[in-house]
C-alpha positions in Angstrom: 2.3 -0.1 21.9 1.5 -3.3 23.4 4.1 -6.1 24.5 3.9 -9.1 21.9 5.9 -12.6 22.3 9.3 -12.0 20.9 10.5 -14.2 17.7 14.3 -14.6 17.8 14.8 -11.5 19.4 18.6 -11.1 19.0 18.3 -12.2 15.3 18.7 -10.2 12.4 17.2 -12.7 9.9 16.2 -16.0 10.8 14.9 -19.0 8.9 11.6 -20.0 7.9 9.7 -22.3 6.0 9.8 -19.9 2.7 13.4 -17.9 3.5 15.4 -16.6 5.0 13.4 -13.3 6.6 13.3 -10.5 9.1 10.8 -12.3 11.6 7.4 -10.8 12.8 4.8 -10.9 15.6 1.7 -12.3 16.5 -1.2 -9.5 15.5 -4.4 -9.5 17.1 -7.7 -9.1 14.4 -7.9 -5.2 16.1 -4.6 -4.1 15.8 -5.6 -2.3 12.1 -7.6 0.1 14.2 -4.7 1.0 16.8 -2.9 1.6 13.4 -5.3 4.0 12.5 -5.2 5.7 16.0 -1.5 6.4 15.5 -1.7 7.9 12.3 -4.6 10.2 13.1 -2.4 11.3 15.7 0.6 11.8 13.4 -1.7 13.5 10.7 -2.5 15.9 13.6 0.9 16.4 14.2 1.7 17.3 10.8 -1.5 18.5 9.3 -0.1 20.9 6.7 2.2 18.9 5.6 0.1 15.9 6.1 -3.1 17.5 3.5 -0.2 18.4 1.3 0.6 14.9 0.3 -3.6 13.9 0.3 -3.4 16.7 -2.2 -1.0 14.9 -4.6 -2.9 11.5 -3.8 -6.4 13.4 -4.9 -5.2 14.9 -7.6 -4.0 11.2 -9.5 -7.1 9.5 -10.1 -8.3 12.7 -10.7 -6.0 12.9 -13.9 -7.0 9.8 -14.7 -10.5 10.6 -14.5 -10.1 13.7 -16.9 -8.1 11.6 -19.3 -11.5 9.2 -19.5 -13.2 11.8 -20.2 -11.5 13.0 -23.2 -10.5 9.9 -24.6 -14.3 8.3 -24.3 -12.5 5.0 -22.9 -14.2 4.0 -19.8 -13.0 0.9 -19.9 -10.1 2.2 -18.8 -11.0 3.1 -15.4 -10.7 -0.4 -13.8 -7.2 -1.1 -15.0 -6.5 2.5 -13.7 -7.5 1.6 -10.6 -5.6 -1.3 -10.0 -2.8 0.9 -11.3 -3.5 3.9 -8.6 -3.3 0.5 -6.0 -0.1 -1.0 -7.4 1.5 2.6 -7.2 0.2 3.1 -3.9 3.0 2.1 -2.1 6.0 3.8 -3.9 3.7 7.1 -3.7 3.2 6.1 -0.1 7.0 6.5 1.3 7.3 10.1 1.6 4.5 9.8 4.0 5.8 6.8 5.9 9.0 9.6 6.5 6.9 11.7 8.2 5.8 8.9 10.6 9.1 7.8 11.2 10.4 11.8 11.7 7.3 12.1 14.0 8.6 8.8 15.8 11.9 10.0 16.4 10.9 13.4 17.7 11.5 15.6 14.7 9.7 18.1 12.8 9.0 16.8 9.5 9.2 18.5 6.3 8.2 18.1 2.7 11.5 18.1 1.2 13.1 15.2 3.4 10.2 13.3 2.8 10.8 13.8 -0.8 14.3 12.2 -0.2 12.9 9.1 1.9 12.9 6.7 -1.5 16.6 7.9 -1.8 18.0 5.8 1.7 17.9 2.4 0.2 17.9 3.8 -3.2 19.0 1.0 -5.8 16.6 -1.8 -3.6 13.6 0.6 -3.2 13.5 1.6 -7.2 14.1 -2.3 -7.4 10.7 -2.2 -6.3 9.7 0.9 -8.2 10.1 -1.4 -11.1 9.0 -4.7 -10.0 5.5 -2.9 -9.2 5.5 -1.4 -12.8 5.9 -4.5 -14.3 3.0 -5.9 -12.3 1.3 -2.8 -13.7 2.2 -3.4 -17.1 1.3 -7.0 -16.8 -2.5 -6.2 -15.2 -2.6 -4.0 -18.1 -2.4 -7.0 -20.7 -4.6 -9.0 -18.6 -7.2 -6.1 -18.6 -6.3 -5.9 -22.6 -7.2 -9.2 -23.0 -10.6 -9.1 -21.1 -11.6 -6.3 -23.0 -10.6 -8.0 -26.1 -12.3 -11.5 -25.2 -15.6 -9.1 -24.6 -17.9 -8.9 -27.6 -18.6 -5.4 -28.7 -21.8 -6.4 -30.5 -23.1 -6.7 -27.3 -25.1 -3.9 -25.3 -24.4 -1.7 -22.3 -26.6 -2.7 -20.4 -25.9 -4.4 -17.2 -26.2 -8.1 -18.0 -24.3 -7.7 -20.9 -22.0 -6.6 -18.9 -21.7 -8.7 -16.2 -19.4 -11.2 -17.3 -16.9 -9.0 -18.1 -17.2 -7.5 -15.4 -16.7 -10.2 -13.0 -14.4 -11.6 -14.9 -12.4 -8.8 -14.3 -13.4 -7.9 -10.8 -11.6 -11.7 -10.6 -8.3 -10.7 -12.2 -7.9 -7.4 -10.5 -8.7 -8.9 -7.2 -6.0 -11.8 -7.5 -3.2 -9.4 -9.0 -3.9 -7.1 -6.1 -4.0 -9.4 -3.5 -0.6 -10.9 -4.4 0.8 -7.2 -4.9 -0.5 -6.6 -1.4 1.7 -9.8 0.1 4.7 -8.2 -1.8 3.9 -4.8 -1.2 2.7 -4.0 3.0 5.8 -4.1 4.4 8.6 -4.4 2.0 8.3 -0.3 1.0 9.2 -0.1 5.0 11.6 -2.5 5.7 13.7 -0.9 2.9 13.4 2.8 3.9 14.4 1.7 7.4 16.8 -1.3 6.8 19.6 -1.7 4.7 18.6 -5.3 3.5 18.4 -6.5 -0.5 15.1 -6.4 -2.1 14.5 -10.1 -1.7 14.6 -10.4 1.6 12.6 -7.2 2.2 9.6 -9.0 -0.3 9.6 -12.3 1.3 9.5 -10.7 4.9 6.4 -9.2 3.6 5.0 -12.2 2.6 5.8 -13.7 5.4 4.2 -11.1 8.0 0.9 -11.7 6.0 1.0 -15.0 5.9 1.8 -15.6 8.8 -1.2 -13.2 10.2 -3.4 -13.8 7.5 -6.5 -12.4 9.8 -5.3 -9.0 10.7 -3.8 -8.6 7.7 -7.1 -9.4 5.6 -9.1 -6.8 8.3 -6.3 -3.9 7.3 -6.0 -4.8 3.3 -10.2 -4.8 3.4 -10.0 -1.3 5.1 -7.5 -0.3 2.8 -10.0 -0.8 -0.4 -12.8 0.7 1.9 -10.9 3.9 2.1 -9.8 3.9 -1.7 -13.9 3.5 -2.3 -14.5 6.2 -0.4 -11.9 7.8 -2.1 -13.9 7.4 -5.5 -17.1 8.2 -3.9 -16.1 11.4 -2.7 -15.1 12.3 -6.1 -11.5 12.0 -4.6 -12.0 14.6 -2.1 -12.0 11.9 0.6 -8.4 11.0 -0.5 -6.9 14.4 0.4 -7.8 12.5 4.3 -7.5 9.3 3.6 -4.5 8.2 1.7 -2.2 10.6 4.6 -4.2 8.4 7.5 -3.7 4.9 5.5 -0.2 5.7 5.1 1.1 6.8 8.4 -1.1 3.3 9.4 1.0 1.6 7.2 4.4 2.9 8.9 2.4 2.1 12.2 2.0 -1.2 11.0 5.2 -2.3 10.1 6.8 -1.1 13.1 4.1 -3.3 15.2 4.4 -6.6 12.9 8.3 -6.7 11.5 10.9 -8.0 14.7 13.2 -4.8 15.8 16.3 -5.3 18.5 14.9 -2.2 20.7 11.3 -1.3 21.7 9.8 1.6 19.1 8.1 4.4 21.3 4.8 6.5 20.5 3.4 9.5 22.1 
């Protein structure tokens, strides 16, 4: 990993215009793609385990998928999947273990993985439930679109438009401020034995204060859940493992730590 300019380096938490928060570094716009370097090496490291997990990522939207087909409801599937994005990273920890196991030299295994939401336990289901609450609150956004949209009115794609950009509107702004929240607090709390607050606002922080990279990484983020879709979800059983241990990457390469982090 490259050397970056050190913020307060012998500093815990320092002040800033917004908090008091764990400070970060200066990214550079291609730092998403070292990211992704490190976790295809870490995938290759840990392939079994590694599919293991895309399996359980593939598998999700493709319950959801079978329950819009027996229900009838496809209006359902946007809300579901800004639901599958809000969940993301809560379903994502387990795999930011294996990064960190990989890190430290250890062999990693499915059932300390399974334990990683357990280190900061009462903060990190904190966030469990702050991100369902987002969830349930995009839900009665979503109800309310649905609701506003006549149902006198055809199928057909201008009739549908406005709904659907309407929507396309909502779900982009709830998931961009879930991704401020979200990239690095899921981290900083498996690692860190800080309170949820300052976990979230160092998050916000880190994006804000690269708002570049971090744009570049959130747009290849929703290019690989695409993907994802498009592949029928098979792409997932790759992808979601590969964004993950990029995630881990990228916390360890933003968030300020006392001693240099090492990679193979």
């Amino acid at each position: 990993m490259s050397e970056r300019t050190k913020i307060a380096p012998t500093e815990t938490i320092v002040d800033s215009k917004i908090s008091r928060v764990i400070p970060c570094k200066r990214l550079d716009i291609g730092d998403p793609l070292k990211w992704l370097a490190f976790a295809l090496n870490d995938f290759r490291s840990a392939p079994l385990l590694s599919i293991s997990f895309g399996l359980v990522f593939a598998a999700i939207p493709l319950f959801i998928t079978y329950l819009v087909a027996q229900t009838g409801f496809h209006f359902v599937v946007m809300p579901a999947l800004v639901c599958f994005i809000l969940l993301g990273p809560v379903l994502a920890a387990s795999l930011y273990d294996v990064s960190w196991e990989l890190e430290k030299g250890h062999k990693p295994s499915f059932r300390h993985s399974l334990k990683a939401i357990r280190r900061n336990a009462v903060n990190e289901w904190a966030f469990a439930v702050l991100l369902l609450l987002l969830m349930i609150f995009w839900l009665r956004v979503a109800s309310v679109i649905h609701a506003l949209y006549p149902s006198n009115i055809g199928s057909n794609y201008e009739a549908l438009l406005p709904f659907l950009t309407l929507g396309t509107i909502a779900g982009a702004a709830i998931t961009s401020i879930v991704f401020m929240l979200s990239a690095f607090t899921q981290p900083i709390l498996m690692e860190r034995k800080v309170d949820l607050m300052t976990a979230i606002l160092s998050s916000v922080n880190a994006v804000w204060q690269n708002k570049a990279t971090m744009a570049v990484w959130a747009l290849i983020i929703l290019t690989s859940v695409a993907i994802g879709f498009l592949t029928a979800f098979i792409g997932f059983i790759v992808l979601m493992p590969l964004i993950g241990y990029a995630t881990w990457h990228s916390y360890i390469d933003t968030i300020e730590v006392k001693r240099e982090r090492k990679y193979q």
